[in-house]
C-alpha positions as CSV (number, residue, x, y, z in Angstrom):
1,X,146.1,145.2,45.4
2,X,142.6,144.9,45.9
3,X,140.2,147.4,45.1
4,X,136.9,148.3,46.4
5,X,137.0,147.0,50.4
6,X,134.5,144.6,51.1
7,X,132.9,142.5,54.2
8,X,134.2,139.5,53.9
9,X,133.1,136.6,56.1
10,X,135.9,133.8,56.7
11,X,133.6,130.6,58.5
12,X,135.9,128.5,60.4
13,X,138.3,131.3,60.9
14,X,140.4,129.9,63.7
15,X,141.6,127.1,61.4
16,X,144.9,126.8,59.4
17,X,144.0,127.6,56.1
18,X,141.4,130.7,56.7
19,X,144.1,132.0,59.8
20,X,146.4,132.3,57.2
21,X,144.0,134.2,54.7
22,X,142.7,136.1,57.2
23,X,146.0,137.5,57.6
24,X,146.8,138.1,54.3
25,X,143.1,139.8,53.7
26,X,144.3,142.1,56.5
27,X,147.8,142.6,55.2
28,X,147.1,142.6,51.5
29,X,143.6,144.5,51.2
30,X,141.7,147.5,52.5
31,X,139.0,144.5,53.3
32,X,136.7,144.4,56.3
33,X,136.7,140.8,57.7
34,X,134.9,138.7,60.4
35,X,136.2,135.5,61.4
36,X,133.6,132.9,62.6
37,X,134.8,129.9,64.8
38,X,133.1,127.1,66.7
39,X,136.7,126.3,68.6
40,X,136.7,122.8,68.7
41,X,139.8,121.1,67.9
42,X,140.5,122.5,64.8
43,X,140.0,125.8,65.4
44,X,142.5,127.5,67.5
45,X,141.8,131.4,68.6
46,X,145.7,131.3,69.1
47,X,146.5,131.2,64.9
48,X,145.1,134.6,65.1
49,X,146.6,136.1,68.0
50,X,149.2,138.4,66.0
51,X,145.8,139.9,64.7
52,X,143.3,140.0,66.7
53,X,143.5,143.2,67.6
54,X,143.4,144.2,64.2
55,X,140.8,147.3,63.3
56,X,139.3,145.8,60.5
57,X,138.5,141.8,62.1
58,X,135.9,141.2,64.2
59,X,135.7,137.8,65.5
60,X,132.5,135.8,66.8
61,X,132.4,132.7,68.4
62,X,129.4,130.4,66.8
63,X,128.6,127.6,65.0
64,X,127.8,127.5,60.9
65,X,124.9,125.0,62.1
66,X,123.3,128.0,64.1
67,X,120.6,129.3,61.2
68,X,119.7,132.3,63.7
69,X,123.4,133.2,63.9
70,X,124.1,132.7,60.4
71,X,121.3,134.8,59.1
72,X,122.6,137.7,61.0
73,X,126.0,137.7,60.2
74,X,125.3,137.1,56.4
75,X,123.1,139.9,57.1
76,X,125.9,142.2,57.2
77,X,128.7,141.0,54.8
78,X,129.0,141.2,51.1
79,X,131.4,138.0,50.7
80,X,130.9,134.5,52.4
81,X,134.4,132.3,52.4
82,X,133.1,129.1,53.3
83,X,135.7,127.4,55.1
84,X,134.2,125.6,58.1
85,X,134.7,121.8,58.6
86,X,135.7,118.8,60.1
87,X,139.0,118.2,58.3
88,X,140.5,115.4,60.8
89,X,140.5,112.1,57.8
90,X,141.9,109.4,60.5
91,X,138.8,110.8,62.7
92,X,136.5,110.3,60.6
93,X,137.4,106.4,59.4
94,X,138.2,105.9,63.1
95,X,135.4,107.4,65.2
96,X,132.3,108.1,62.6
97,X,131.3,110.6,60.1
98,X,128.3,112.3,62.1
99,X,130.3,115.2,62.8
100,X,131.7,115.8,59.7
101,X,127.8,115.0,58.1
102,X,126.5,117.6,60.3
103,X,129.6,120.4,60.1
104,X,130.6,119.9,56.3
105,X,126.8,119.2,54.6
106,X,124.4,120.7,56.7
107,X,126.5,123.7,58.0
108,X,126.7,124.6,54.5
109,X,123.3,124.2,53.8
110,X,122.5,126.3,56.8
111,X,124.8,128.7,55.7
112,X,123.3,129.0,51.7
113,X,120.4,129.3,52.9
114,X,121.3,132.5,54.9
115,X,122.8,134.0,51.5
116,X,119.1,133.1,49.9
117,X,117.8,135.1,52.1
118,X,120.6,137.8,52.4
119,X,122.3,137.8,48.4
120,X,125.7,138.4,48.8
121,X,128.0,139.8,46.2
122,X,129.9,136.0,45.8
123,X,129.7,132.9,48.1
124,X,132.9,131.1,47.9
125,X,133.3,127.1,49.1
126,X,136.6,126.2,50.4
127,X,136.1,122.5,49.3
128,X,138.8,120.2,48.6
129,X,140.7,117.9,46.1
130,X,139.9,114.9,48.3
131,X,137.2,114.9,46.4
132,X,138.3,113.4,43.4
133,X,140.1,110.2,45.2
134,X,142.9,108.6,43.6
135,X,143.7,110.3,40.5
136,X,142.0,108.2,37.1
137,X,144.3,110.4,35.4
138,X,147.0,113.1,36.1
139,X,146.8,116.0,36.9
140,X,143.6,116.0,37.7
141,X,141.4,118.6,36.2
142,X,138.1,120.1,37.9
143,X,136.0,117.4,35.4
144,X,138.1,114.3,37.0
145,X,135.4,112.2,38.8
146,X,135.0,112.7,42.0
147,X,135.6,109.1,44.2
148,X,136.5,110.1,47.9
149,X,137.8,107.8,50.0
150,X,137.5,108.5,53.4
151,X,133.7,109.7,55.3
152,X,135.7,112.9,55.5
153,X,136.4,113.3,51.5
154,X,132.7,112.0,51.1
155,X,131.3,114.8,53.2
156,X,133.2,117.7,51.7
157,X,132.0,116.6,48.1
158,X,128.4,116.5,49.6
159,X,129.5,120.2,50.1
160,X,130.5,120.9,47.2
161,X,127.9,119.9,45.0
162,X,125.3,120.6,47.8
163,X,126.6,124.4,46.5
164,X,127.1,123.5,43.0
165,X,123.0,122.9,42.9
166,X,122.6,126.2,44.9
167,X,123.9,127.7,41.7
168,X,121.9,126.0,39.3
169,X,118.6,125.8,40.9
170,X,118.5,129.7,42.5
171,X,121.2,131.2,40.8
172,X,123.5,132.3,43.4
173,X,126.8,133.7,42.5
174,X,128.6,130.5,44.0
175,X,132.5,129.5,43.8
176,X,133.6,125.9,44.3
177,X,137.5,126.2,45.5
178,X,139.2,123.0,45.6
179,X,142.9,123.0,46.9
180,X,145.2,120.6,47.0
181,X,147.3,119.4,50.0
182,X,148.2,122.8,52.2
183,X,151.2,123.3,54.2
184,X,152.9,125.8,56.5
185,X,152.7,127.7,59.4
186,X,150.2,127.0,62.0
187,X,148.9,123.7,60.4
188,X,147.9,121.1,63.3
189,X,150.6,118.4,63.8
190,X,148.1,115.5,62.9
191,X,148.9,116.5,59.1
192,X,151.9,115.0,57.8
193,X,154.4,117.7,57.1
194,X,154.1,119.8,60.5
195,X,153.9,115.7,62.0
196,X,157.1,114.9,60.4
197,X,158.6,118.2,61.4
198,X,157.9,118.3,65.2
199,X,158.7,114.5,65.2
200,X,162.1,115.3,63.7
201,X,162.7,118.3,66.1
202,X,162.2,115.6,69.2
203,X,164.3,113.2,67.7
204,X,161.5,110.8,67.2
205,X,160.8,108.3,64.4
206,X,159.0,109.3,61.7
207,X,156.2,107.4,60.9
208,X,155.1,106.9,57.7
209,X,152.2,105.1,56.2
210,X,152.7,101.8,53.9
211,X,155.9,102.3,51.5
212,X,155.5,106.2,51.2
213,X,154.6,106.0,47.9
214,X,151.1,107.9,48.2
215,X,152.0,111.0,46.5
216,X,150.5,114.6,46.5
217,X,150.4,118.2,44.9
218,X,152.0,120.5,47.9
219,X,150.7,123.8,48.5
220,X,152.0,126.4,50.4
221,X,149.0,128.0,52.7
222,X,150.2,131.8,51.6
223,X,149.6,130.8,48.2
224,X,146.4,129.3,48.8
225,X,145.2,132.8,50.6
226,X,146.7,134.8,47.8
227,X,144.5,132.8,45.4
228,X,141.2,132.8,47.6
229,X,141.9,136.2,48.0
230,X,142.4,136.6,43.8
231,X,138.8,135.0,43.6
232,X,137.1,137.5,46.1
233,X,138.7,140.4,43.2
234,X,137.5,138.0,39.8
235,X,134.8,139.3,37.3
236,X,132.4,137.2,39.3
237,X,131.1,136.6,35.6
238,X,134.3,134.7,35.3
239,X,133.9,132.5,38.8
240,X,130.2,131.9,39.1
241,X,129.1,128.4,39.1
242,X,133.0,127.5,38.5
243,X,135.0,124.8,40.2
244,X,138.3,126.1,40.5
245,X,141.5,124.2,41.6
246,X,144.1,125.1,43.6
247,X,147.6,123.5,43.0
248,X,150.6,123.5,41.6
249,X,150.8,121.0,39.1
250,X,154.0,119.2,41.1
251,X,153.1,115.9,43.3
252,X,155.7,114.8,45.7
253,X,155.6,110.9,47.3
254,X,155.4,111.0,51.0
255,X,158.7,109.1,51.7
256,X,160.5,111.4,49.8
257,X,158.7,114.5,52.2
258,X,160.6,112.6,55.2
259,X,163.7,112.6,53.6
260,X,163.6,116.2,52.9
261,X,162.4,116.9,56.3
262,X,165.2,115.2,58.0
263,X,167.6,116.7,55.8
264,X,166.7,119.8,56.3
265,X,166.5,119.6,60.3
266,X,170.1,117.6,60.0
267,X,168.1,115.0,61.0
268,X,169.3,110.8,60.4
269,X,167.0,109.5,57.7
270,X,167.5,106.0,60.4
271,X,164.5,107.9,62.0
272,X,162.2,106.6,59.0
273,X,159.6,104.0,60.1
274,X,156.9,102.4,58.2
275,X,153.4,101.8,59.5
276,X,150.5,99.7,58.1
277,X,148.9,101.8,55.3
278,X,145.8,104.0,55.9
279,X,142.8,102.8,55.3
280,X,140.9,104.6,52.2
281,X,144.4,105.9,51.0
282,X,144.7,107.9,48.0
283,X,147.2,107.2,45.9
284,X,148.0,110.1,44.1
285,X,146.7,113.7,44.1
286,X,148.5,115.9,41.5
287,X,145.9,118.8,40.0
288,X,145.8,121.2,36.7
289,X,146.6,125.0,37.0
290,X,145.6,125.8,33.8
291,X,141.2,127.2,34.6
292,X,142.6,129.2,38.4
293,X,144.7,131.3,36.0
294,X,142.6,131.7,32.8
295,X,139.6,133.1,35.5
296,X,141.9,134.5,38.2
297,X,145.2,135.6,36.9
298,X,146.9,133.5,40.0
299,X,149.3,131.2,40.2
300,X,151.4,129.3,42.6
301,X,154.8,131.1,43.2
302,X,156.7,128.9,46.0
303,X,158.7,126.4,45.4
304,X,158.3,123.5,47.5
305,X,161.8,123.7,48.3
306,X,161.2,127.2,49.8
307,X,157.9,126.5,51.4
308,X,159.3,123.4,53.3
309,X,162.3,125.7,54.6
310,X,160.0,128.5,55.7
311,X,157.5,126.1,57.4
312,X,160.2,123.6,59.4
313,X,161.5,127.2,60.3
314,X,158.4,128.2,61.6
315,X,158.1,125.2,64.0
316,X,161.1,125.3,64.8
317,X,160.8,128.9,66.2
318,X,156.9,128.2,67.4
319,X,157.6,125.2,69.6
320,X,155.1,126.7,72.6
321,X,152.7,127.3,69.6
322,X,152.6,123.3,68.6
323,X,153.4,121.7,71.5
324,X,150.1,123.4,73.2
325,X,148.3,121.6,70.1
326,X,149.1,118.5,71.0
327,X,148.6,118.8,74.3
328,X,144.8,119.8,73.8
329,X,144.7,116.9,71.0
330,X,145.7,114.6,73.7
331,X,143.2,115.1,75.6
332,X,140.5,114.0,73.4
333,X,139.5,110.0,71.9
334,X,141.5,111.1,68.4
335,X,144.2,112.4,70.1
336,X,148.2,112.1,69.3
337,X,150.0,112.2,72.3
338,X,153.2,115.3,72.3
339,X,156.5,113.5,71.3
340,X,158.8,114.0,74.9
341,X,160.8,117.0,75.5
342,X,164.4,116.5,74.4
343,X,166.8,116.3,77.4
């Protein structure tokens, strides 16, 4: 349980991982929290309707590029969660990185140079382990290199070090989060687990990258919260100018994700297709454990097993919830179009 309650501002709030922390800040803490959100396509106002109305969120609609609104909100917070971006990867190899330049490296900026002006107690990046690229060596510990592979991956490791120097150069109380590959409840259908799920649930093939062999360390999203919210409570003597990741130490290959989806939806695994690989694939992601619970305490606590049940329940039971997704996704250049209604 946490102790003293805090302000705590969640950028990017509408999204899939900070919806799900959100909730859990509001479940789990006596914390104050405003939620920021731009609402494009990643954000989604409806991952937060079950809380909304919630006394202790508040939630305004802006942009982490607007310096004017970002200087007042920092204003009035004592904690900064970081966890605004442009996350789409295919987007960002297919239509351009100028988005993800402007949202992922100079939103942040904007946004440290708020807390400059305004300290706050701790300023905590959500970056990510696409930063380190194919693993050199496994697991992957917060010293691996960092080789992205996609514009995407190159702009959130402009972030992160972007914050890293923010440290070093004015010494602000700055935490550099890295998890690795989130899954469960309200994650867009673009990423591959909730994809394989709702394409299973139509009866449609499941389309899988190259041989499926691209493997990576799966994270359940409450886990991930639980552990943000374990950093807002650190000695921040302990976190300061720290990369920290986020994982479970287990990687999983792709393929063998479809097979457990389909088996676990009764599913054929016949509905397995293989398309031409990615381009900038990673071929393995897999990360260490060991520094998050030296400096934290936390560690991951759900199985894979479990997390995969609870999640292909979820969308089973939220069908509304995702097919409105990918109806709005549809509607845009990057879209996917919503697999048909079964008859």
């Amino acid at each position: 349980m946490a102790g003293t309650a805090k302000r705590v501002l969640v950028t990017g709030g509408a999204g899939f991982i900070p919806s799900n922390l959100i909730r859990h800040l509001l479940a789990a803490t006596p914390h104050e929290v405003i939620s920021l959100d731009a609402l494009t396509y990643a954000g989604n106002i409806d991952n937060l309707a079950d809380v909304l109305a919630h006394p202790r969120l508040s939630f305004v609609h802006g942009d982490i590029r607007d310096a004017k609104l970002m200087a007042e909100v920092v204003s009035q917070v004592d904690v900064v969660v970081n966890a605004a971006a442009e996350s789409h990867v295919e987007k960002s190899i297919i239509e351009g990185a100028s988005e993800f330049v402007t949202t992922n490296v100079e939103g942040t900026q904007i946004l440290l140079d708020a807390v400059r002006r305004s300290p706050v107690e701790r300023f905590i990046l959500i970056s990510s382990s696409e930063v380190y690229g194919t693993a050199d060596y496994a697991p992957m510990d917060e010293e691996h290199p960092l080789k992205p592979r996609s514009p995407y991956a190159a702009t959130k490791a402009g972030a992160d070090r972007l914050a890293y120097s923010y440290w070093t150069t004015y010494d602000m109380p700055v935490v550099i989060v890295r998890p690795f590959n989130n899954y469960g409840p309200f994650q867009n259908p673009e990423k591959v687990i909730p994809r394989f799920i709702t394409q299973a649930l139509c009866d449609q093939p499941l389309t899988i990258h190259g041989d499926g062999h691209a493997s990576r360390d799966w994270l359940y999203v409450e886990d991930d919260a639980e552990a943000i919210a374990a950093i807002i409570e650190a000695d921040i003597d302990k976190v300061s100018g720290e990369v920290l990741n986020v994982a479970t130490g287990i990687d999983i290959p792709v393929s063998e994700i479809a097979d457990m989806v389909l088996d676990a939806l009764g599913k054929p695994r016949s509905l397995k297709v293989h398309t031409p690989e990615r381009l900038g694939q990673v071929d393995r992601h897999i990360g260490t454990t060991e520094k998050m619970a030296e400096r934290t305490g936390w560690r991951a606590r759900t199985t894979f097993e479990d997390g995969l049940e609870r999640t292909a329940a979820w969308y089973r039971e939220n069908e509304a919830w995702w097919r409105a997704v990918l109806q709005k996704d549809a509607s845009s250049a990057s879209s996917f179009s919503a697999p048909a209604r079964r008859s």
